[in-house]
N, C-alpha and C positions, 0 to 999 in steps of 0.2 A: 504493500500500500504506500509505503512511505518513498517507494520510486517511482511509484508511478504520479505523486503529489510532487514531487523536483521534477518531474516530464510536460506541467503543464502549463501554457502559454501565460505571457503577462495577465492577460483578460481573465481567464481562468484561474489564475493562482489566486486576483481579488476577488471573484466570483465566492469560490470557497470560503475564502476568511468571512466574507460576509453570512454566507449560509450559514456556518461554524457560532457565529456569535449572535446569531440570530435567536438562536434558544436561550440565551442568558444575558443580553444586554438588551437598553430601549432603542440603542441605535449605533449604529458603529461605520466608522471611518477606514477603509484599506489604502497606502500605499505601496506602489511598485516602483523600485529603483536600479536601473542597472548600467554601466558605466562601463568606458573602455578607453587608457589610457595607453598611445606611444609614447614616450618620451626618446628625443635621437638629441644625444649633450656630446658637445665638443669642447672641453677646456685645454688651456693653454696651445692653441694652437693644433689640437690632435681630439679625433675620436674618442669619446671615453665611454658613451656606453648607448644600447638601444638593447631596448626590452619594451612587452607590452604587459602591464597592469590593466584587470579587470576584474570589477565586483559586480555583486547583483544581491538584492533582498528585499524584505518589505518590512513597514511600518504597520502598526494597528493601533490606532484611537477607539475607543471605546464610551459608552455614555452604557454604567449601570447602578442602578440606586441612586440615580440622581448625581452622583460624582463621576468624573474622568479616570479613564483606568489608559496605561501607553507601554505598547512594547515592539521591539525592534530585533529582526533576525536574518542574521545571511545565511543561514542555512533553510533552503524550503522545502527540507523532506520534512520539518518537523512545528508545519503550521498549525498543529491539534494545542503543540506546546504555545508557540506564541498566542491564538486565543485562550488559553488559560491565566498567562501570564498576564494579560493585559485587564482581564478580568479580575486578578486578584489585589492589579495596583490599583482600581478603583473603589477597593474599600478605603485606601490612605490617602483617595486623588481629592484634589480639591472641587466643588459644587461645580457642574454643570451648567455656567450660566449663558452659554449658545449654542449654538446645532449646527451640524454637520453640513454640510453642502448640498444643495437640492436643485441650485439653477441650472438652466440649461444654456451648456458649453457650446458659443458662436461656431459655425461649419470656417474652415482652413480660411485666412486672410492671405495678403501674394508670398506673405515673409517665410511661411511654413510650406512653399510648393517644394517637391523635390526638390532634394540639395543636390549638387555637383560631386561628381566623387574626388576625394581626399588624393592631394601627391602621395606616390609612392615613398617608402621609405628608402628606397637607390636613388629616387628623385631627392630627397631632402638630404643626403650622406654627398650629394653632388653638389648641390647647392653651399653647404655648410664648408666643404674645402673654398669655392670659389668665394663665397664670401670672407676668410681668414688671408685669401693671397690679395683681395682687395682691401681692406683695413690695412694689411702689411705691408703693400705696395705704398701706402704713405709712409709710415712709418714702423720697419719691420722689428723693433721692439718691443712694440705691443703685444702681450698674451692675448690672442683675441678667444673670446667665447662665444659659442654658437647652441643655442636651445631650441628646438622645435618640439610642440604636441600637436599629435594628431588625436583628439577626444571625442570620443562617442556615447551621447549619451540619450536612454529609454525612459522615459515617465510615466505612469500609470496611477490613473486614480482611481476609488470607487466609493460611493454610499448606499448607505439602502436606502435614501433619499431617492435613488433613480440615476445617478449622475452616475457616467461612467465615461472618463476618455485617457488619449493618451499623446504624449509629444515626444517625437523624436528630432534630435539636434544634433550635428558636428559642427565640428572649431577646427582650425588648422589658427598655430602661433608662431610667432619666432622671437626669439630675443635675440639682439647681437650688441655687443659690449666688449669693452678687454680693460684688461689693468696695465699701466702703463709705470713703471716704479725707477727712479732718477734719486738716488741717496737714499734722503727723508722723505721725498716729496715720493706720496703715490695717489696717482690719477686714477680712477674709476668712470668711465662714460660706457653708457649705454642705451638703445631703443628698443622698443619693442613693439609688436603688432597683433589683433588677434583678429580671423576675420570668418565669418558664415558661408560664404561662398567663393568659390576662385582660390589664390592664393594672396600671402602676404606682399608689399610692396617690397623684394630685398633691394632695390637699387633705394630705393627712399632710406630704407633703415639705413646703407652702407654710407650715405650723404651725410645724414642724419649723426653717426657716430664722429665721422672723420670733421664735421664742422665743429663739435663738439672739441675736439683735441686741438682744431688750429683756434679755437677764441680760447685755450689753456693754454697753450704755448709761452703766455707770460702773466707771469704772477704782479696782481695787484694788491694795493692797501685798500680797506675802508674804517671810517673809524665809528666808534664805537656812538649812537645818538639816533636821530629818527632821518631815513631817508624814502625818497620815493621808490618801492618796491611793483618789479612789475615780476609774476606769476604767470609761468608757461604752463598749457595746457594740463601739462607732466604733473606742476605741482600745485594748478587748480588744482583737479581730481583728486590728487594723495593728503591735500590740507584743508582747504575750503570744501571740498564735496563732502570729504567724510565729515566737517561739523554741520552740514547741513542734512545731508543723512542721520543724524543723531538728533537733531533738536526738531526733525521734524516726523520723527517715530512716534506711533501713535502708540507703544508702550511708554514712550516720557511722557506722553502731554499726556495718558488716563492716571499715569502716577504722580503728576504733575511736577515731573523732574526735567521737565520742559522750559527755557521762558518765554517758550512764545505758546505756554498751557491757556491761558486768557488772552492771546493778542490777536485772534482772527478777525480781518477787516482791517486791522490797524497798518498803517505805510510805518514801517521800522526800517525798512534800505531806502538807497537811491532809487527811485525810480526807472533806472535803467536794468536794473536787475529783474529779469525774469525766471524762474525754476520750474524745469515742469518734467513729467515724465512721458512718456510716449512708447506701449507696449507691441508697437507693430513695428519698428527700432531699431536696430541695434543684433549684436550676437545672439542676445537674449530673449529677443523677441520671442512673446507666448499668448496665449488665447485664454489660458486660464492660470492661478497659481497653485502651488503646492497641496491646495487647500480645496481643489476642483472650483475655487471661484474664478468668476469671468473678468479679468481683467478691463482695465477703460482708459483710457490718457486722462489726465488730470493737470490741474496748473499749481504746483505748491505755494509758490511765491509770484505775483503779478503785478509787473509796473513797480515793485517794490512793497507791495502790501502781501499781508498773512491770508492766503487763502481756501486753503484747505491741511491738510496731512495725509499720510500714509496707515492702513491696516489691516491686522489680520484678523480673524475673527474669532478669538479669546479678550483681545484689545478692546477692540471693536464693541465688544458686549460690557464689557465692567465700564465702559466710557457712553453706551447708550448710544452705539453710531453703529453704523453698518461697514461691513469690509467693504476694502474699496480693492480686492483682490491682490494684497500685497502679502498672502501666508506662504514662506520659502521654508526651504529646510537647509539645512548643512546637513548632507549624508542622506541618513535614515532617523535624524531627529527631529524634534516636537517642530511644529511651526513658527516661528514668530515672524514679526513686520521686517521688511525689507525691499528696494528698492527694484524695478525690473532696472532701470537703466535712471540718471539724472543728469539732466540736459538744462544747460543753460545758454539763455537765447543771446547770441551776437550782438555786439553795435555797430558803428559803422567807419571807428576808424581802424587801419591795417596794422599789424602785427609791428611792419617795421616805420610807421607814422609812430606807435607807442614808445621805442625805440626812440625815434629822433628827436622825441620832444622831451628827452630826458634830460637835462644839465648835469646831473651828480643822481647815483640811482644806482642798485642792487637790480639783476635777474637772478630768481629763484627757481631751478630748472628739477636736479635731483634734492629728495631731503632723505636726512637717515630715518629711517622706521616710519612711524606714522608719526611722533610728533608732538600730537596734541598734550597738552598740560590738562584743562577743565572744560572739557567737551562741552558737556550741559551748560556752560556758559558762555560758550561759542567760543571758546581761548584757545589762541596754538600757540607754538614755540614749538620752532622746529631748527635743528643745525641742517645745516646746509652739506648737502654730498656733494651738489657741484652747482657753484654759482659762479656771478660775472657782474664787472664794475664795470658801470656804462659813463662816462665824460662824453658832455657835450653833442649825445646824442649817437655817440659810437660803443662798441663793447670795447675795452681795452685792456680785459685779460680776468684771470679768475683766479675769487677770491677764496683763503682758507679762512677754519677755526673762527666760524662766521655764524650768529643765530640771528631768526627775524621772530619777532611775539606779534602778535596784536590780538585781537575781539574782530569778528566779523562783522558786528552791530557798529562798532567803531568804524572801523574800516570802511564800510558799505557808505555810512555816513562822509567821508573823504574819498571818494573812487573820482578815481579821473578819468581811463575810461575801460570799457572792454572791447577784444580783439572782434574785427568784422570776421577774421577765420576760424574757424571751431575745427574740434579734433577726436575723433573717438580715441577714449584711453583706454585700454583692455578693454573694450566689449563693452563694460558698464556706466561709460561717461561720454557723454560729447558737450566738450565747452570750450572756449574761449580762454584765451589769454586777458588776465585781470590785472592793470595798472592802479594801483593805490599812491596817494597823495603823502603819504609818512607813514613809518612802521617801525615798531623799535628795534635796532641793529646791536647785535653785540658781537665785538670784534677783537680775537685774541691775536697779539703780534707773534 
């Protein structure tokens, strides 16, 4: 029995779970997950590994006795256990205060037609040499490194509500980067790309790196006080996105560890700032989420005012709001709020017009980690992996042992402007380059 229960189709395996839990819960939740990971890595110049990683299992939520019961298992000869299990965490689960999925999931939009099929892995072992003689060909010192995924991945949902569907998605990535090391001094640059169909830009990435190293070529000063800081696309996303992803989670603002928990309708930015999501978009593009809800584009921030937030539907319910289709997983775990993709809308002057209208100014391109100090307050401080001192409207070389702080609320309030070009950053961001009017610099000789 228990092989012919691992023999059965995604559809089938949540069929079961539901049937199985049908005689002991009011209502229950199945997910199906299964994933297929190449990674082809070239460090230091050479080959170092390709393998393929692949998982598969499922999730089960539960609603019995009025409490949540949740279990999780990658083995699917033994789904009799997982509905037991989930059954017995809802004598400890906390109250049932919303219901499982019941709407009816939109028919395919153009984002999810047939995907193209994936480079081979002789294709991407071909590519990855050619991209190492070109980085070296400027400067054959450099270690370069070369990452590609090919990722495959299966979704499946089901309730006894009726709702039953499934999304399937592939990525193709690359990063290309090298470490570059002269004494004390070592350099780190790198790009990356992730893309849904076709392949990655490698002649862009390889531009991309190699300009990188000639605006490092010479080491500048900045000193330590408030300068005009402008933010590439790079470090919108990894500093500004993710405080704005946090403070506009609709688990902050029902916990009210939010401050913008009371400020819907209210103009708190510049006006030129727009934030909005868009789930037909991006890598990520999907029709429903984690949660079998129907996703919708949304505008979080408009013109500068508080317009809506992000949720999923546990959120959702202790806050008296409806999901707005944003329940994700990591893995095979519980749901929470999370973004499909956050997009912020363009202005109208150019990348390199922000550039020239600099007199003395900081670009913030790499930051180490993420950064942030007090999320929930909108605060970063981040050091800099790899930045640049702009004079007079030119770059004129990159700066170390450099941090920038500020408040987004601050900030937003001084922007001078945003880039008219936008840039998808992994898959989950497309935004603009953000010129700010002062930011605090702190600068070690």
């Amino acid at each position: 029995m228990k092989s012919a229960i691992a023999k059965l189709s995604p559809e089938q395996t949540l069929d079961y779970l539901l049937t199985q839990a049908k005689t002991c819960t009011e209502s229950a939740e199945a997910y199906y997950l299964s994933t297929e990971d190449t990674p082809i890595e070239f460090e230091n110049n050479r080959l170092k590994s390709l393998q393929t990683k692949a998982q598969q299992g499922v999730a089960l939520r539960v609603i019995a006795h009025g409490k949540i019961g949740f279990a999780s298992s990658t083995d699917l000869s033994r789904l009799d256990d997982l509905v037991a299990a989930a059954v017995q965490t809802a004598e400890i689960g906390e109250p049932a205060d919303f219901e499982f999925a019941s709407e009816a999931i939109p028919s395919n939009t153009v984002s999810e037609v047939e995907l193209s099929p994936q480079p081979t892995t002789d294709r991407l072992v071909t590519i990855g040499d050619r991209l190492i003689s070109q980085v070296r060909a400027y400067n054959p010192e450099i270690l370069v490194n070369v990452d590609f995924h090919l990722r495959s991945r299966l979704t499946a949902i089901a309730t006894n509500s009726g709702v039953m569907a499934t999304r399937r998605n592939h990525t193709t990535s690359s990063s290309l980067g090298g470490n570059l090391v002269k004494g004390e001094d070592f350099l780190q640059a790198y790009s990356y790309e992730v893309v849904r169909q076709g392949e990655p830009n490698y002649d862009r990435l390889v531009e991309q790196v190699i300009q990188k190293y000639r605006w490092s070529e010479t080491l500048a000063q900045v000193h330590s006080g408030t300068l005009p800081v402008l933010f590439t696309p790079r470090a919108v996303a990894s500093t500004i996105g993710g405080l704005f992803d946090t403070v506009l989670s609709g688990q902050a603002i029902a916990q009210k560890a939010s401050p913008l928990a009371d400020k819907l309708g209210q103009t708190l930015f510049d006006r030129r700032l727009t934030i909005f999501e868009d789930p037909s978009l991006g890598v990520s593009a999907c029709r429903f989420d984690d949660e079998g809800t129907p996703t919708s584009a949304k505008t979080f921030i408009n013109q500068g005012a508080v317009e809506c937030f992000y949720w999923d539907r546990r959120w959702a319910a202790k806050a008296e709001r409806r999901s707005t289709g944003n329940g994700f997983r990591g893995g095979l775990s519980r749901p929470f709020p999370n973004t499909i993709n956050l997009c912020i809308a363009p202005s109208k002057t150019s990348y390199a017009d922000l550039i020239a209208q600099m007199e003395e100014g900081l670009i913030v391109d790499q930051v180490l980690g993420a950064g942030q100090s007090n999320q929930l307050a909108g605060e970063f401080s981040v050091n800099l992996d790899l930045g640049y001192k702009v004079e007079r409207g030119k770059i004129v070389g990159r700066v170390k042992n450099t941090m920038v702080a500020g408040n987004i609320f601050a900030a937003f309030k001084d922007l001078i402007d945003l880039s008219s070009e936008t840039e998808w950053v992994g898959g989950g961001a497309l935004v603009p380059a953000i010129l700010f009017a002062q930011l605090g610099v702190a600068a070690r000789s």
